[in-house]
LONUPA-72668 format. One record per residue (C-alpha): residue number from 1; chain; x, y negated, z. Coordinates in Angstrom, 3 decimals, padded with zeros to 6 digits, m for minus. Layout:
// LONUPA-72668
<r><seq>NUM</seq><mol>A</mol><px>X</px><py>Y</py><pz>Z</pz></r>
...
This chain:
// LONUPA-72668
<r><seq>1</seq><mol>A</mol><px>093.859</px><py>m085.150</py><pz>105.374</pz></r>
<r><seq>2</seq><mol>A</mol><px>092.485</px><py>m088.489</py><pz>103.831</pz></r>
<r><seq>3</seq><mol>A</mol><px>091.160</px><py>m091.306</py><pz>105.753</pz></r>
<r><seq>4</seq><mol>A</mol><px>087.810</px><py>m090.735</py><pz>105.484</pz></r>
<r><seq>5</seq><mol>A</mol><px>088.292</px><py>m086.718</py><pz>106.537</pz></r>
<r><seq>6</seq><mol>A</mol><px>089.697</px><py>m087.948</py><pz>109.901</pz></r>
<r><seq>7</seq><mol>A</mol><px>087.219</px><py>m090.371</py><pz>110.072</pz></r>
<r><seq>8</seq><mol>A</mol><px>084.616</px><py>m087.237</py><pz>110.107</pz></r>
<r><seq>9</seq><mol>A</mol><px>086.811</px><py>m085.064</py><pz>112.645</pz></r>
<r><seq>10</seq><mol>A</mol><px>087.310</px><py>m087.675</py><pz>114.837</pz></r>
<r><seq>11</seq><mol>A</mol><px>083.693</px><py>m088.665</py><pz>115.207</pz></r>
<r><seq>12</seq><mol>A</mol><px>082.588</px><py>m084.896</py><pz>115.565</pz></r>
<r><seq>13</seq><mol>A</mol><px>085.406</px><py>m084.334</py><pz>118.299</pz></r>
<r><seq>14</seq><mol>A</mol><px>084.569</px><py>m087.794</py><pz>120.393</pz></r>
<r><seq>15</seq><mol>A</mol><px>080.947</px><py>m085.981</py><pz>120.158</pz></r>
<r><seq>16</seq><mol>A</mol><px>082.540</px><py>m082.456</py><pz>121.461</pz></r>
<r><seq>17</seq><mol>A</mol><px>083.716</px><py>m084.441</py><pz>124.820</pz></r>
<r><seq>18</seq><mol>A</mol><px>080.718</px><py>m085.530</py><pz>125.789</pz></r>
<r><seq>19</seq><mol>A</mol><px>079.155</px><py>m081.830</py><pz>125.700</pz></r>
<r><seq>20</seq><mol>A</mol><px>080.232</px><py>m078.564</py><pz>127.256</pz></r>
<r><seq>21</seq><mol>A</mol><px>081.904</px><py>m076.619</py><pz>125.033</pz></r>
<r><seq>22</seq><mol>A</mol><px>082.468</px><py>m072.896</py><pz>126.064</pz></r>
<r><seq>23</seq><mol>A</mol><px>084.892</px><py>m072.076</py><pz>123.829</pz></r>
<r><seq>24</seq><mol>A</mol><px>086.918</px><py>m075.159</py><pz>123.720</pz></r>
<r><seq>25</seq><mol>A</mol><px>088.641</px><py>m077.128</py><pz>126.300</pz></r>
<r><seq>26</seq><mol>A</mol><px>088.882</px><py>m080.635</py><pz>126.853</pz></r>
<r><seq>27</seq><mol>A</mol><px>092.706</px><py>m080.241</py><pz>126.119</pz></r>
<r><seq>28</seq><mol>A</mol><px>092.071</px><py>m078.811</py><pz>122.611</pz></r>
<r><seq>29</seq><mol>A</mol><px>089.709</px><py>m081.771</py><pz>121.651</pz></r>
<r><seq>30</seq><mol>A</mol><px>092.508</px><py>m084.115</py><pz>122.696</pz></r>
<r><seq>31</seq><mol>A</mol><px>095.269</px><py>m082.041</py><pz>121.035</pz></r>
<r><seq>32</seq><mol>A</mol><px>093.324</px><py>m082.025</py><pz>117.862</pz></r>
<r><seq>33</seq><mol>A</mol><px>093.073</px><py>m085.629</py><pz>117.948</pz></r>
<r><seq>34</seq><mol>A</mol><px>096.291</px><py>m087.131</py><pz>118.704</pz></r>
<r><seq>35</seq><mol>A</mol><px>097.618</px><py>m084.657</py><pz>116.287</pz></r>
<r><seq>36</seq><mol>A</mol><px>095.167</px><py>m086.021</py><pz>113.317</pz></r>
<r><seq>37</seq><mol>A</mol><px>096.282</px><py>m088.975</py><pz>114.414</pz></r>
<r><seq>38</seq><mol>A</mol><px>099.689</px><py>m088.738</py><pz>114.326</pz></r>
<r><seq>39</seq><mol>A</mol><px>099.009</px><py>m086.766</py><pz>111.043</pz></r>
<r><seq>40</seq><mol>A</mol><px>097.397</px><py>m090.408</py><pz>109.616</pz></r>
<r><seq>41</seq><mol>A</mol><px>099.676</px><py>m092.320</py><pz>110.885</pz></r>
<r><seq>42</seq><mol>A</mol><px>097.413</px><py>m094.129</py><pz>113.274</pz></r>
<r><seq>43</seq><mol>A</mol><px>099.406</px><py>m095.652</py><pz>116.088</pz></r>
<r><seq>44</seq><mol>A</mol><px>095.925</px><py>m096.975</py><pz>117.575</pz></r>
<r><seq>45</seq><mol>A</mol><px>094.390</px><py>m093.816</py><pz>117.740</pz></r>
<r><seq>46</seq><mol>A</mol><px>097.512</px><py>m091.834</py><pz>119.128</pz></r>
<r><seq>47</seq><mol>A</mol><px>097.799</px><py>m094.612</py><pz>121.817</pz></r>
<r><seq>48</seq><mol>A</mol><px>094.138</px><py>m093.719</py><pz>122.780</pz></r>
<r><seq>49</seq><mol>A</mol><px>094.010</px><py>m090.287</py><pz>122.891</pz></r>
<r><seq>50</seq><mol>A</mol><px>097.895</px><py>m089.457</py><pz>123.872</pz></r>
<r><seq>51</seq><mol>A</mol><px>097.650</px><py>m090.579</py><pz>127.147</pz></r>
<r><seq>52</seq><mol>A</mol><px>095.005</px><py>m087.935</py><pz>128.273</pz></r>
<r><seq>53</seq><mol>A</mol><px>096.117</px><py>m085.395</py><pz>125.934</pz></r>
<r><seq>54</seq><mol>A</mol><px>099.700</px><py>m085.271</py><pz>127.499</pz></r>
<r><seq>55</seq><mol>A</mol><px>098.097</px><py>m085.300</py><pz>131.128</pz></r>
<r><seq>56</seq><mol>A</mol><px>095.998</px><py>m082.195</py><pz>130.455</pz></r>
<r><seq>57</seq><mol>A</mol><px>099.112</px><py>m080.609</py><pz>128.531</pz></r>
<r><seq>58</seq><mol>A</mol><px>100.952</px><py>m081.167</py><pz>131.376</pz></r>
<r><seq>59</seq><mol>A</mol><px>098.780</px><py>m079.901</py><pz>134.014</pz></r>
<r><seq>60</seq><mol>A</mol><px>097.808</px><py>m077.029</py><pz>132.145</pz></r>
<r><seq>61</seq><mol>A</mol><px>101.655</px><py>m076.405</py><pz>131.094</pz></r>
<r><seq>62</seq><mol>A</mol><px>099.917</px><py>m075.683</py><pz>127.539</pz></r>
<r><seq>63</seq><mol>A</mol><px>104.064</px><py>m076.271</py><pz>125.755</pz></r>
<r><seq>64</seq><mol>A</mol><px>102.437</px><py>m076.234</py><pz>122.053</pz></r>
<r><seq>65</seq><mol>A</mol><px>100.461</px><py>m079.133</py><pz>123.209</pz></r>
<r><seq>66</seq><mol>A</mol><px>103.211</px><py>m080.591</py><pz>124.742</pz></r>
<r><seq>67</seq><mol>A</mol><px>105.001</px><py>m080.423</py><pz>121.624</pz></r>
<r><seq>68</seq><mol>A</mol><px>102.045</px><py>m081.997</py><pz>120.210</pz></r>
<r><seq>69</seq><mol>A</mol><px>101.768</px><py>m084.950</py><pz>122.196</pz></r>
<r><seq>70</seq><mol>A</mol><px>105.496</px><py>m085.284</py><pz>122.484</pz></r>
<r><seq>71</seq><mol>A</mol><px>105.617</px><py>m085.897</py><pz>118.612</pz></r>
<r><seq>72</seq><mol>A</mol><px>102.269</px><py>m087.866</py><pz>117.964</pz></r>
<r><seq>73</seq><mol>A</mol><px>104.278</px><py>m090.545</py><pz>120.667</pz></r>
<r><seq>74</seq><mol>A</mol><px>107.293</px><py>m089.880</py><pz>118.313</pz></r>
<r><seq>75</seq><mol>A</mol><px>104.995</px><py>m091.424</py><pz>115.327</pz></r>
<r><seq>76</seq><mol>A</mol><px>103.642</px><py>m094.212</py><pz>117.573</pz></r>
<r><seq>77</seq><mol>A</mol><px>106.872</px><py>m095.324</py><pz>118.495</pz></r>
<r><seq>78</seq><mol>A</mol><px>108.023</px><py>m094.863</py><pz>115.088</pz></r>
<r><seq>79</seq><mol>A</mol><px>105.191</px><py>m096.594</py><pz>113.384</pz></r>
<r><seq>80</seq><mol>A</mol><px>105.982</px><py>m099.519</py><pz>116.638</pz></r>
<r><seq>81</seq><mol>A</mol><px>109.694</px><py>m099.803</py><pz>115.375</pz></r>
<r><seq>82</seq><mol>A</mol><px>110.583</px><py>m098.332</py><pz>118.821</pz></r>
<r><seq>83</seq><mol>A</mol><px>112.854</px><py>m095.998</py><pz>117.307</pz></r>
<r><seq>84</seq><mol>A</mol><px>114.631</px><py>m095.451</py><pz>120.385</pz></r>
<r><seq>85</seq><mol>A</mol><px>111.918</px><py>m093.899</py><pz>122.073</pz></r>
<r><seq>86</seq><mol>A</mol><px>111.169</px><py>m092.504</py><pz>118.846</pz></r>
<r><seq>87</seq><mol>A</mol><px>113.736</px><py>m090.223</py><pz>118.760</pz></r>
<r><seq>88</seq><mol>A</mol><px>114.064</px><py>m089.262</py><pz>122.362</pz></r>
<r><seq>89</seq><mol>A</mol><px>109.440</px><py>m087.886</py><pz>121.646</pz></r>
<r><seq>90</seq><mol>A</mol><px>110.600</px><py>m086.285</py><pz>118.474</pz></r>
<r><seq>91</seq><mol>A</mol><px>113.584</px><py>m084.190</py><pz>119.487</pz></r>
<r><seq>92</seq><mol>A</mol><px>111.536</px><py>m082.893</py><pz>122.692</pz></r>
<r><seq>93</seq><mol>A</mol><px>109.088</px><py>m081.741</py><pz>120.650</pz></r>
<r><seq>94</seq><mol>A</mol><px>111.550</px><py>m080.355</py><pz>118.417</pz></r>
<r><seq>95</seq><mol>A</mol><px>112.752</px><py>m078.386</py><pz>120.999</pz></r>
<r><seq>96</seq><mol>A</mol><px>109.605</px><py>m077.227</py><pz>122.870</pz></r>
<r><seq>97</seq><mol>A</mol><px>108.278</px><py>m076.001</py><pz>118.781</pz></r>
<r><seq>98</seq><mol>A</mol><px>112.138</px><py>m073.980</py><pz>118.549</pz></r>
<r><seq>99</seq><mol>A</mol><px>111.905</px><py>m071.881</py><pz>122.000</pz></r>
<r><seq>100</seq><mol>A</mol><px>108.488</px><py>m071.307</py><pz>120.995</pz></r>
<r><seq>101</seq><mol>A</mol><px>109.262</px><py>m070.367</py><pz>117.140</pz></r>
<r><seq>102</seq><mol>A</mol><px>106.699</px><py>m072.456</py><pz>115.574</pz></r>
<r><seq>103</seq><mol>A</mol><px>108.275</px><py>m072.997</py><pz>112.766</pz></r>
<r><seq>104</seq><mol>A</mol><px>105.185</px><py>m074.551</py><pz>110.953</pz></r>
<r><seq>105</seq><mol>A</mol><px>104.894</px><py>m077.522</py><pz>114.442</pz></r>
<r><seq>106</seq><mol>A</mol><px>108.907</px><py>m077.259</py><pz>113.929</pz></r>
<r><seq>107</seq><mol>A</mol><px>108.491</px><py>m078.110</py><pz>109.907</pz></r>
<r><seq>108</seq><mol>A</mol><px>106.297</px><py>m080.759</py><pz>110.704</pz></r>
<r><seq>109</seq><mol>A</mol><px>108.546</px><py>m082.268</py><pz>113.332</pz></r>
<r><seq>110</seq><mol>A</mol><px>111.777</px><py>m082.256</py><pz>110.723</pz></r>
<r><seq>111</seq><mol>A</mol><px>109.390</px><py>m084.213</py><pz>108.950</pz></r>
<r><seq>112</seq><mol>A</mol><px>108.845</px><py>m086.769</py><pz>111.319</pz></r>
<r><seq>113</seq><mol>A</mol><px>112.921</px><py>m087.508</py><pz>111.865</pz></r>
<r><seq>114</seq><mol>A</mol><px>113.125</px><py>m087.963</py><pz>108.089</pz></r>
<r><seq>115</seq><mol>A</mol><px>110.380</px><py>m090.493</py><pz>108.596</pz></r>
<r><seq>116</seq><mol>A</mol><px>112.348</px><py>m092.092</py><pz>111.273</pz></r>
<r><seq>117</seq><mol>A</mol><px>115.260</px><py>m092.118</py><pz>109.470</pz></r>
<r><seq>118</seq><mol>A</mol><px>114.102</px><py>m093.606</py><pz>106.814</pz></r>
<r><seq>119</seq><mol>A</mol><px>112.899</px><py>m096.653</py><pz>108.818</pz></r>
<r><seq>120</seq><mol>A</mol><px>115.970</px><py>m096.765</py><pz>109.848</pz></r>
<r><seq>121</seq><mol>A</mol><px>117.756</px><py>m097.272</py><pz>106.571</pz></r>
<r><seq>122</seq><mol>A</mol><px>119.174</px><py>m094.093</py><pz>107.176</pz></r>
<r><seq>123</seq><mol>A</mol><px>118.608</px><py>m092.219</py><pz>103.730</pz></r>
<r><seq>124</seq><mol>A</mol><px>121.366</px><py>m089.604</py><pz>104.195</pz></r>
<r><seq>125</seq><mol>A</mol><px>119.818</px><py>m088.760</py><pz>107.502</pz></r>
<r><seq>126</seq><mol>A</mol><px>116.377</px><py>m088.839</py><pz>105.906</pz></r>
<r><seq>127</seq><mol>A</mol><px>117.354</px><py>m086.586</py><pz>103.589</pz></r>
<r><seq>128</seq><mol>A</mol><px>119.009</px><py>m084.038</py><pz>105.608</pz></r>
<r><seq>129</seq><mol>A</mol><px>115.482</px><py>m083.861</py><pz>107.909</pz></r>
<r><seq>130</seq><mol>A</mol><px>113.467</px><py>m083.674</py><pz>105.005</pz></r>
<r><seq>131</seq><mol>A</mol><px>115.210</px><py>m080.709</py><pz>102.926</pz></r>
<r><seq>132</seq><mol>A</mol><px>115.273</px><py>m078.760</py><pz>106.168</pz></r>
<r><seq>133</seq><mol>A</mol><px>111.100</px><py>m079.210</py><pz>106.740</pz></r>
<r><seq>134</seq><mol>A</mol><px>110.978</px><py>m078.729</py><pz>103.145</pz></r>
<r><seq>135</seq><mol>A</mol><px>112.734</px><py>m075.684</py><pz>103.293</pz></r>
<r><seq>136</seq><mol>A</mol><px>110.768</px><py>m074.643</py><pz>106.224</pz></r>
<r><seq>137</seq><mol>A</mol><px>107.411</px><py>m075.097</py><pz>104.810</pz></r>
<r><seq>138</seq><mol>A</mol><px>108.682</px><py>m072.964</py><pz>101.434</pz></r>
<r><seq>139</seq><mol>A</mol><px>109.474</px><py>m070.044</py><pz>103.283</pz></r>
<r><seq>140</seq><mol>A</mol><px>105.685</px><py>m069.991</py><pz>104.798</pz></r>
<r><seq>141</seq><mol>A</mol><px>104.370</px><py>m071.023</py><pz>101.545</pz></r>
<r><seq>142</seq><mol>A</mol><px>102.718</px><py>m074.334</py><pz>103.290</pz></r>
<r><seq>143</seq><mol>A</mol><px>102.452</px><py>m075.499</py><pz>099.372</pz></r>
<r><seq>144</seq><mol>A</mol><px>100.376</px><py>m079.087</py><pz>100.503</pz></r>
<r><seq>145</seq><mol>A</mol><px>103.255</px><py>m079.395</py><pz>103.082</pz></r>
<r><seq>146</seq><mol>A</mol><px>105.741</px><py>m079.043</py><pz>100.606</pz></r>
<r><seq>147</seq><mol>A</mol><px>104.330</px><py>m081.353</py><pz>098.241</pz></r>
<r><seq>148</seq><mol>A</mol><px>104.414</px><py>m084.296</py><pz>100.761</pz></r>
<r><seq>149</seq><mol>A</mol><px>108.038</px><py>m083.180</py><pz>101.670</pz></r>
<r><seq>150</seq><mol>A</mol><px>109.134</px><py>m083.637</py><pz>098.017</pz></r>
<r><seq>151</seq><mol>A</mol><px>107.406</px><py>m086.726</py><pz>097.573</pz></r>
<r><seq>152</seq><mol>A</mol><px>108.799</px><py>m088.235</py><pz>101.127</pz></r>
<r><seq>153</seq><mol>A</mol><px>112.610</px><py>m087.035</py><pz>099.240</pz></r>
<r><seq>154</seq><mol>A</mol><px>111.861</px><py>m087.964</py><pz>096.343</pz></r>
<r><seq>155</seq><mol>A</mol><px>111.047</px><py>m091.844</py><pz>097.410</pz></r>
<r><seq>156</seq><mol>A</mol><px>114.514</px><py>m091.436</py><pz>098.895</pz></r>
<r><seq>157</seq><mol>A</mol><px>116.142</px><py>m091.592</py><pz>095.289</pz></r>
């Protein structure tokens, strides 16, 4: 998603929470956009809507959006150089995405370690978490997915 396409969905969800919305939740608009966020790498935005997304996750017990939220905080901390906490948001929502067999959410997550590992200076590490996403997203055929895995490798070399 470019900048300027979360620009758009953003704007048209912040609009979706001021009306009522019969066929989606408060706790969908807020999934949707901590997830974009996290998806842009926009540790402003994720601090903003994270917060009330995990709250309504949480009372709801909605575990994909728990996942969700855990890993969007992941990124945050990440992007924060917190990789500590980091870790700890990452592998909870790694877990939550493999009881529920998500493997698309778990793809993504994978991702996000080799992102953290990388900041790290971890490259073997990196590399390990990417290949597995990568291989992941090939065996669903998530070809833009792929193509962002490679690249995030291939900067490894």
């Amino acid at each position: 998603m470019g900048e300027g396409e979360f620009a758009l969905v953003r704007e048209h969800l912040e609009i979706a929470l001021s009306q009522t919305a019969s066929w989606m939740g408060e706790y969908d608009i807020y999934a949707t956009l901590v997830d974009a966020a996290a998806q842009q790498r926009d540790e402003a935005a994720i601090r903003q809507y994270a917060p009330r997304a995990e709250a309504l996750a949480n009372e709801l017990g909605h575990q994909l959006y728990q996942g969700v939220v855990h890993r969007a905080w992941g990124v945050a901390h990440c992007l924060a150089g917190e990789y500590a906490e980091s870790e700890v948001r990452l592998s909870q929502a790694l877990e939550i995405f493999g009881k529920l067999g998500t493997r698309w959410q778990v793809g993504r997550t994978f991702f996000e370690l080799g992102e953290l590992a990388a900041a790290r200076q971890q490259p073997g590490e990196a590399r390990d978490y990417f290949s597995r996403a990568m291989a992941d997203f090939d065996r669903m055929r998530a070809a833009p997915d792929s193509a962002r895995t490679r690249t995030a490798l291939e900067a490894l070399s």
